[in-house]
C-alpha positions in Angstrom: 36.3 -22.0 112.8 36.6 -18.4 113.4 39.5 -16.4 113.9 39.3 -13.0 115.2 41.4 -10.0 113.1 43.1 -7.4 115.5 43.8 -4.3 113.6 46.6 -2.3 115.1 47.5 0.1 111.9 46.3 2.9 114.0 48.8 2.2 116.2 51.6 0.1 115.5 51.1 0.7 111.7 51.5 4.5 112.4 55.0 3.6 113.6 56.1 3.4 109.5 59.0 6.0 108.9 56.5 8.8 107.0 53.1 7.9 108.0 51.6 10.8 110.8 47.8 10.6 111.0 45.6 13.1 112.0 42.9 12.3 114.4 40.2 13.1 111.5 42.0 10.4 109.5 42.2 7.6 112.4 38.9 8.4 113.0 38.1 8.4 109.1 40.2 4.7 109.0 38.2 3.3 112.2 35.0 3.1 109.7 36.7 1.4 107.5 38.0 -0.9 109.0 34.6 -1.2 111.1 33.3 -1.8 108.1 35.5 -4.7 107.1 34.5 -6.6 110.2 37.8 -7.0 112.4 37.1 -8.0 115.7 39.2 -5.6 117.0 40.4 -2.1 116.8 43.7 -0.2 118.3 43.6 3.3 118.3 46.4 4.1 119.9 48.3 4.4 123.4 46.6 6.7 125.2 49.5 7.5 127.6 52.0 8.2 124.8 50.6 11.4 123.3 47.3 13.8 123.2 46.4 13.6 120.0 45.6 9.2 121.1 43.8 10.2 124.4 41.8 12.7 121.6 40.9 10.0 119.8 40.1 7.6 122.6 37.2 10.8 123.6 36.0 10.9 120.0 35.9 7.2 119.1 33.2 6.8 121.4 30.7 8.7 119.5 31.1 6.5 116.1 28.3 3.9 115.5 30.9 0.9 115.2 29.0 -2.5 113.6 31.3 -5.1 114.3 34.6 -3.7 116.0 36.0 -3.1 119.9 37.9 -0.7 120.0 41.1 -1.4 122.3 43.6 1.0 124.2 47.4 -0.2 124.0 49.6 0.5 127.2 52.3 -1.4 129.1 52.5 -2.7 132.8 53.0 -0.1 135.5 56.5 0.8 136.0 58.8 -0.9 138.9 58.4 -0.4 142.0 54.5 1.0 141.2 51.3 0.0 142.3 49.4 0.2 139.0 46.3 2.0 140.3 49.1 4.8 140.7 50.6 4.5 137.5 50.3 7.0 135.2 50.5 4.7 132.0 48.1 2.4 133.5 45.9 5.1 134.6 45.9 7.0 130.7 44.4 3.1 129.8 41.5 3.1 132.3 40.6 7.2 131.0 40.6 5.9 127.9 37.5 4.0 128.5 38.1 1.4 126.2 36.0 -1.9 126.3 39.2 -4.0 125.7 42.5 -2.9 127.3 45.9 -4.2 125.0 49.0 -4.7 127.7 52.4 -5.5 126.2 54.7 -7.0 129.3 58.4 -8.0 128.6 58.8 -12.0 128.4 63.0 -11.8 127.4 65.6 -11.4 130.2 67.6 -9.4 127.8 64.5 -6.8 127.9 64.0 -7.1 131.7 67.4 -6.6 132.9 68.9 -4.2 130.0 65.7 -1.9 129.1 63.6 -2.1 132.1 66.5 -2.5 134.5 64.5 -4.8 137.2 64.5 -7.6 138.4 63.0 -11.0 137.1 60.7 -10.9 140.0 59.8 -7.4 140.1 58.5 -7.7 136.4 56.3 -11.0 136.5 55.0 -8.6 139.6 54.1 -5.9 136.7 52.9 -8.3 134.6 50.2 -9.9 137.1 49.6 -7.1 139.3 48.5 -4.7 136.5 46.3 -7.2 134.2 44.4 -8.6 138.0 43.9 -4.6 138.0 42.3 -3.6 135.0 40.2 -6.8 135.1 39.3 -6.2 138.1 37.4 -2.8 136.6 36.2 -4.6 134.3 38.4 -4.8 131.0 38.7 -7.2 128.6 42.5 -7.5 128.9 44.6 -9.0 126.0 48.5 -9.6 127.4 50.9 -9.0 124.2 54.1 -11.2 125.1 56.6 -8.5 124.0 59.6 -10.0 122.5 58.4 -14.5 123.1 60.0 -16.2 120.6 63.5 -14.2 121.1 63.0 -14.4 124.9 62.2 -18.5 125.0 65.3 -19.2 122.9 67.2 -17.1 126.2 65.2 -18.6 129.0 62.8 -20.4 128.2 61.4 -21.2 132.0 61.5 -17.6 132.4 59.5 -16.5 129.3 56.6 -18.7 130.1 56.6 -17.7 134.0 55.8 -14.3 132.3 53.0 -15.9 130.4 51.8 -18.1 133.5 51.3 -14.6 135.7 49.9 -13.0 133.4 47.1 -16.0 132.8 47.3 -15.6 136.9 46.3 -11.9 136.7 43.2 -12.9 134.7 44.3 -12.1 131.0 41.7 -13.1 128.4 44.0 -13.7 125.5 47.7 -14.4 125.7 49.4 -13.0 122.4 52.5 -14.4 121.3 54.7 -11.6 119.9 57.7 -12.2 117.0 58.8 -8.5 117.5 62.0 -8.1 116.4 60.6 -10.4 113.4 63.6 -13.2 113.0 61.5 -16.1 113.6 61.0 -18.9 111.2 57.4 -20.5 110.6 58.5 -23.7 111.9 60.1 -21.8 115.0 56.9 -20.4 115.4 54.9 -23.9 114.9 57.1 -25.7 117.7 56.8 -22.9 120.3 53.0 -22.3 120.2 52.7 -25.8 120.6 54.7 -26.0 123.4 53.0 -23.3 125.3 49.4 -24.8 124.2 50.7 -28.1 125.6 51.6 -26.0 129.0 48.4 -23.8 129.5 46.2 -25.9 127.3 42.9 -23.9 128.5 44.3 -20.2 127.4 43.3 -18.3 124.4 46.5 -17.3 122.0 47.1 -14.7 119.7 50.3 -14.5 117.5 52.0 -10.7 116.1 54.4 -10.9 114.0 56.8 -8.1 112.3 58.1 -8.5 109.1 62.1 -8.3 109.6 62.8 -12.0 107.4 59.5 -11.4 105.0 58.3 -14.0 107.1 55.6 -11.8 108.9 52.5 -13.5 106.4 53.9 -17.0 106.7 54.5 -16.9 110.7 51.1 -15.9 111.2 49.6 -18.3 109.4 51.4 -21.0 110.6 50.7 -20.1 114.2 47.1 -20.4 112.9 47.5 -23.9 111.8 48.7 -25.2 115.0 45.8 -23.7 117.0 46.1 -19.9 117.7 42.8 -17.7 117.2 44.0 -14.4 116.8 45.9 -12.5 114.5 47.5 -8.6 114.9 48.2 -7.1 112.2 47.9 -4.1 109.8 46.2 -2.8 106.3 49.6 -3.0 103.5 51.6 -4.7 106.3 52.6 -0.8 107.4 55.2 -0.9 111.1 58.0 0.1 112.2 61.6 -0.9 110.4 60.0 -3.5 107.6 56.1 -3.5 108.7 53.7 -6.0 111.1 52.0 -8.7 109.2 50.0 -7.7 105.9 46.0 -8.2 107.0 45.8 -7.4 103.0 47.4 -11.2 102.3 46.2 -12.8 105.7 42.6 -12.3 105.9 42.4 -13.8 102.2 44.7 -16.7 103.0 42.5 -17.7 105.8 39.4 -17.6 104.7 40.3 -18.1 100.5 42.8 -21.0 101.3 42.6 -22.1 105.1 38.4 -22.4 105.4 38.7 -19.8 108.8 36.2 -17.3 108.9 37.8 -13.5 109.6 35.2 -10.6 108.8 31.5 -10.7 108.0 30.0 -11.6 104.9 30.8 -9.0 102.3 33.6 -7.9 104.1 36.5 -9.7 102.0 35.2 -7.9 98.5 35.9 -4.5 100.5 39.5 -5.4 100.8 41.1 -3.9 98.3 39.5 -1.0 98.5 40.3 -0.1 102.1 44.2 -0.9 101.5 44.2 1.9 98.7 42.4 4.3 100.8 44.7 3.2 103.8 47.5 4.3 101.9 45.8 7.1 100.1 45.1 8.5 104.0 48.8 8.0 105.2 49.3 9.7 101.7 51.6 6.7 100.6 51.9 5.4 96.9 49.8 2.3 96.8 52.0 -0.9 96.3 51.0 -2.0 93.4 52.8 -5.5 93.9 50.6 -6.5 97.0 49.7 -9.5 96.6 45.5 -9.8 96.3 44.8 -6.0 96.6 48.1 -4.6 94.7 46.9 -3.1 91.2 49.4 -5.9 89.5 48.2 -8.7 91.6 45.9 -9.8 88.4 47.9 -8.1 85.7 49.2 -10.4 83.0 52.0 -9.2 80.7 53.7 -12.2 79.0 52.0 -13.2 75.8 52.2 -16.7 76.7 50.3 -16.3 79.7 47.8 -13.8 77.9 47.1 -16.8 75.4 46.1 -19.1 77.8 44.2 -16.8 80.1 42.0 -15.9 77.0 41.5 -19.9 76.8 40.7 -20.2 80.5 41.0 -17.1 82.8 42.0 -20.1 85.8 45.1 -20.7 83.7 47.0 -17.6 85.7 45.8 -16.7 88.3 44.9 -18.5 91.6 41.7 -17.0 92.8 38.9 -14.7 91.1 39.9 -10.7 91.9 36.4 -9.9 92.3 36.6 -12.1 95.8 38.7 -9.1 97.1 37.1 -6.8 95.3 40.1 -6.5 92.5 40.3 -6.9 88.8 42.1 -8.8 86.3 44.1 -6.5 83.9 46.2 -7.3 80.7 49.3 -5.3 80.3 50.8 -4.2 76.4 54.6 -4.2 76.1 57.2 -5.9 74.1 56.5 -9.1 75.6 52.7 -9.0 74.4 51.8 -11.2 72.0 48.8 -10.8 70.0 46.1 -11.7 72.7 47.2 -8.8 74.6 46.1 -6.2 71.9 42.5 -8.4 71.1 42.1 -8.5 75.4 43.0 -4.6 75.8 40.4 -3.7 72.5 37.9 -5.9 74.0 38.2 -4.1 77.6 38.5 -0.2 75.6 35.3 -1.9 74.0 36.7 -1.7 70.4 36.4 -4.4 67.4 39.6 -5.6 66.6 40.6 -8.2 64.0 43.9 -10.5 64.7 45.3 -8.5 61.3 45.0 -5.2 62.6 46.4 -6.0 66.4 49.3 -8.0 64.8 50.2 -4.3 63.1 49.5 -2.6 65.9 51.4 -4.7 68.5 54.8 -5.3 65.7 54.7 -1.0 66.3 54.2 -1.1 69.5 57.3 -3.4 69.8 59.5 -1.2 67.8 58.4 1.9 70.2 59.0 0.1 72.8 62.5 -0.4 71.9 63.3 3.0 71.4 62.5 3.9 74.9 58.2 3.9 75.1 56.1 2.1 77.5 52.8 1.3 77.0 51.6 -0.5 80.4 50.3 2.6 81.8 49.5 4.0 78.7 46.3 2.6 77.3 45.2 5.6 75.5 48.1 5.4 72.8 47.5 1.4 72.5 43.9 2.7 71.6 45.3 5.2 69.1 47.7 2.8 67.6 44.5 0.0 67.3 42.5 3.0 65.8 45.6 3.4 63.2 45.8 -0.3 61.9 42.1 -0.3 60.7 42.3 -0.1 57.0 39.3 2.4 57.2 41.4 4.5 60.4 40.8 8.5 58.9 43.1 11.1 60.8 41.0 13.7 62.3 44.0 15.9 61.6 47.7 15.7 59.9 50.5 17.8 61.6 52.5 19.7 58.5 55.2 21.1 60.9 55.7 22.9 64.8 58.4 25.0 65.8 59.5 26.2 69.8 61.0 29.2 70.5 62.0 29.7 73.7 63.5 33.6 74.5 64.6 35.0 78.3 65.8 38.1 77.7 68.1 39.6 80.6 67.1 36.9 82.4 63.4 38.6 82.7 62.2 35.5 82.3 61.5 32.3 79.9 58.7 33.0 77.7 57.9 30.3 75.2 56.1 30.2 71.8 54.8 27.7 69.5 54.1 27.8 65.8 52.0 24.5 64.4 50.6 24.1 60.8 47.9 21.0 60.4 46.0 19.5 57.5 42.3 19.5 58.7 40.2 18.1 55.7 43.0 19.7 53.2 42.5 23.0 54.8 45.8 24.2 56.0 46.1 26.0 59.5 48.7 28.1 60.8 48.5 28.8 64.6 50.3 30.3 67.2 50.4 30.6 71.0 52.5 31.9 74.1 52.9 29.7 76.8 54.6 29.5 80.3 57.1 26.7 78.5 57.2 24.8 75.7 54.5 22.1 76.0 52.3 24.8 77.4 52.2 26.7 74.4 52.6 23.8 71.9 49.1 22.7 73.9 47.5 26.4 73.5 49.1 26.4 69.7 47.1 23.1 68.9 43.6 23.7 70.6 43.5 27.0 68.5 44.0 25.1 65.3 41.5 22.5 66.1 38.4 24.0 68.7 36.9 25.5 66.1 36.5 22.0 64.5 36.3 20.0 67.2 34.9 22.2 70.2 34.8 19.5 72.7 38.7 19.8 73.2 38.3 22.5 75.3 37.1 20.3 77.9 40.6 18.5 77.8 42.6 19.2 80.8 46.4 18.5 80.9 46.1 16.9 84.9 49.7 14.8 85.3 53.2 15.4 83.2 56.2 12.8 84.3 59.3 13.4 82.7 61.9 10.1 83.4 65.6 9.8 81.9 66.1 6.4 80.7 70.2 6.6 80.2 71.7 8.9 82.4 75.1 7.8 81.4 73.9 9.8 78.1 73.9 13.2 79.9 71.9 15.9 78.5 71.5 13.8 75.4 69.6 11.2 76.7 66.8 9.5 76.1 63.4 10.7 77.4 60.3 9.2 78.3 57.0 11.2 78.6 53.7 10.2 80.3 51.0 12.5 80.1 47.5 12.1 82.1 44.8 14.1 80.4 41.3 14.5 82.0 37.9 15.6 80.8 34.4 15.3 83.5 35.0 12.2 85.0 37.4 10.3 82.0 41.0 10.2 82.5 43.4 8.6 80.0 47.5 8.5 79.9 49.9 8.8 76.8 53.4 8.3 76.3 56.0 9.5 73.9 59.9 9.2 73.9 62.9 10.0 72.2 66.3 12.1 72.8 64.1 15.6 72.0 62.0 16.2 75.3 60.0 18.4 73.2 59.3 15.9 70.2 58.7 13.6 73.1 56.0 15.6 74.8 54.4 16.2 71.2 54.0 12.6 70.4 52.0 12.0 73.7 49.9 15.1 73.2 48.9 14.4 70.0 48.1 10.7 71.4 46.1 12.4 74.1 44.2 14.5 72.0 43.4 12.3 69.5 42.4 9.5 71.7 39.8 12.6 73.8 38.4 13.4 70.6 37.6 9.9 69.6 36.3 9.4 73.3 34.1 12.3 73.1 32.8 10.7 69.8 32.0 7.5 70.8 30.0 8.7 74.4 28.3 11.5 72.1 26.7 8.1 69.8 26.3 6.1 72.5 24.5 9.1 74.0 22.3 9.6 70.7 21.8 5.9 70.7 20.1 5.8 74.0 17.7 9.1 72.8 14.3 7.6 73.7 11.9 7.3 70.3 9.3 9.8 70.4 6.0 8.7 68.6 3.5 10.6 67.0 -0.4 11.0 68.1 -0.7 10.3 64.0 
């Protein structure tokens, strides 16, 4: 059975506190989500704003596979024919395929906010759906406010409904949207209204208000509704619409529905970190299916048994949502976590050597380091526990001045003396602040040996205090992202010295490049092809 996916992030999801889109990016965001296969696509309310009727003129000219794209407006005003309605009117110039009308089904709505008449608005209601339909629109009715308005009047919210199945609607939506409902609240009334207009097509949206937004939706699903509203990360106003992320996988992963195309369900994580990457939002990592934790196993317990049977933890395969499974390194590893993480960085590990590594990484931890989003110093402490680990370098001694004189200025400079093969070096660099010049201090020393460190670029620095109740003497963690091409790898160091701190990851970060750089340089060589000989 198929149920059709109604995408209103463009929209509704805009409504977020700090999401603005341009219209490049709704346009950029109606591809995608073309080219996950929803049924349906709302831009935007054309009579609300210019930059929607912009898009509504420019949508037209994208080669759309799957999706119709749908104007959102509400009934004409009181007292308005709707072919003289400006709203109504900003819908039909929009030129829309499918017209979205939201009509108010509470009494609380009609006689506080619209200030009418019960009469007056099932007028509205009927008069402008029997309109658009009448020019030919596919007109879905959104039932603003149903499950609120049936527990006020409940002969009253479904006279709304009947008129608006009177004006010729093609799908009745049943709206949650204040988002207090419970699923079985949900389950009763749907099935109430099915039993009273048992030939209509329903819809459910939900809003998020209870964290319920998933679970309504789904269970107005199960008792017979065949279309959802939603939005990509759940975004909406106050605590978000429905998560399409979670609901489209539930359906078709756990319900047997069909939502989107073949092929369509292994884009989805994808499209919900571009989503938030467009309304420049942080991704949620915590999303369940397409969150970057969703398959991200920390406890050693539960690293053990995944190694035995990956089924053991989680409860579908990633790849069906286009994700990955990920094992985390902390001080709740246990051994399996260092032998998965060497097997992912592609290194030979024995259970000796990753016992070491992981009894360090606990004490580190405990002073104030964290390794989950630091692979590149679990690499380096792996590389250290082999009994045949050389350093590529020893560090003797640094020193950081820091001078502003008469407040000119803060000009910093870095002394650092390394053992390189037993040959002592003694650099020295100015920098715009310390880690700066500790940085320039260090690649002088060393790019003469190792020239492929000049490639390294310093591309993140996060600085976080771990015991502010400590003041200035607290403890500090460091997280460094270092780049070079296309390969990007994070360190971490800590302690009460921000400086020390920001040494310890540096020297992680460089020494984890070089080995990098080492290992793509044989595989390189490796893959040479053999030239023969005429001879």
């Amino acid at each position: 059975m198929r149920v059709e996916i109604y995408d209103t992030t463009l929209r509704d999801g805009t409504q977020r506190e700090g999401i603005s889109l341009s219209l490049a990016d709704k346009l950029r965001l109606t591809t995608l989500l073309d080219d996950l296969g929803v049924a349906y696509i709302e831009g935007g309310w054309p009579g609300s704003n210019p930059k929607d009727a912009a898009y509504f003129d420019a949508v037209r000219n994208l080669p759309l596979k799957t999706a119709k794209i749908a104007a959102f407006g509400s009934t004409c005003r009181k007292d308005t024919d709707p072919a003289a309605d400006a709203n109504v009117q900003a819908l039909v110039d929009a030129q829309t395929p499918v017209v979205t009308v939201v009509g108010k089904t509470s009494v609380l709505h009609v006689t506080d906010v619209l200030q009418t008449s019960l009469g007056e608005n099932l007028r509205m209601i009927r008069d402008s759906i029997a309109y658009l339909k009448s020019l030919g629109k596919e007109v879905i009715y959104d039932a603003e406010h149903f499950f609120d308005g049936t527990k006020l009047d409940m002969e009253y919210a479904f006279d709304t409904l009947r008129v608006a199945i009177e004006g010729g609607a093609d799908t009745v939506v049943l709206c949650d949207t204040n988002g207090g409902s419970l699923p079985w609240e949900i389950t009763r009334f749907v099935k109430m209204v099915q039993d009273a207009f048992p030939d209509v097509k329903l819809g459910i949206h939900t809003h998020n208000d209870g964290e319920l937004a998933v679970a309504n939706s789904l269970a107005a699903v199960q008792t017979g509704v065949v279309q959802v509203q939603g939005t990509i990360n759940g975004y909406g106003e106050r605590c978000g619409n429905a998560n399409l992320c979670s609901i489209i996988p539930d359906l078709e992963l756990k319900m047997g529905y069909q939502c989107v195309p073949a092929g369509g369900l292994n884009q989805l994580t994808h499209i919900a970190r571009t989503v938030a990457e467009v309304a420049n939002l942080a991704p949620d990592d915590h999303l369940a299916y397409v969150g970057r934790s969703a398959f991200a196993h920390k406890g050693g317990i539960h690293v053990a048994a995944i190694r035995r049977n990956v089924d053991s933890y989680q409860h579908i395969e990633p790849e069906l949502v286009g994700n990955e499974m990920r094992v985390l390194v902390s001080d709740l590893s246990g051994r399996g976590n260092l032998l998965s993480k060497a097997e992912d960085m592609g290194m030979d590990v024995s259970s000796v050597e990753a016992r070491e590594a992981l009894e360090e990484i606990k004490s580190l931890e405990n002073q104030g380091f964290v390794f989950e989003g630091a692979d590149a110093s679990v690499a380096v402490r792996l590389h250290r526990a082999s009994p045949d680990y050389e350093p590529l370098f020893t560090l003797i001694d640094f020193k950081v001045f820091v001078e502003d004189y008469q407040n000119r200025g803060a000009i910093s400079e870095a002394m650092v003396k390394i053992d390189l093969d037993g040959d002592i070096i003694h650099t020295a660099a100015e920098g715009n602040g310390p880690v700066n010049s500790l940085d320039l201090a260090l690649r002088k020393a060393l790019v003469p040996h190792y020239p492929r460190l000049a490639d390294f670029q310093l591309v993140d620095y996060k600085v976080r205090i771990l015991d502010g109740g400590s003041g200035t003497a607290a403890t500090t963690r460091v997280l460094i992202d270092t780049q070079s091409g296309s390969q990007r790898w994070s360190t971490v160091g800590a302690g009460t010295n921000i400086i020390h701190a920001s040494w310890g990851a540096l020297l992680d970060s460089v020494e984890y490049g070089l080995r990098l750089a080492k290992s793509n340089e044989s595989a390189v060589n490796d893959a040479a092809p053999v030239t023969l000989s005429d001879d």
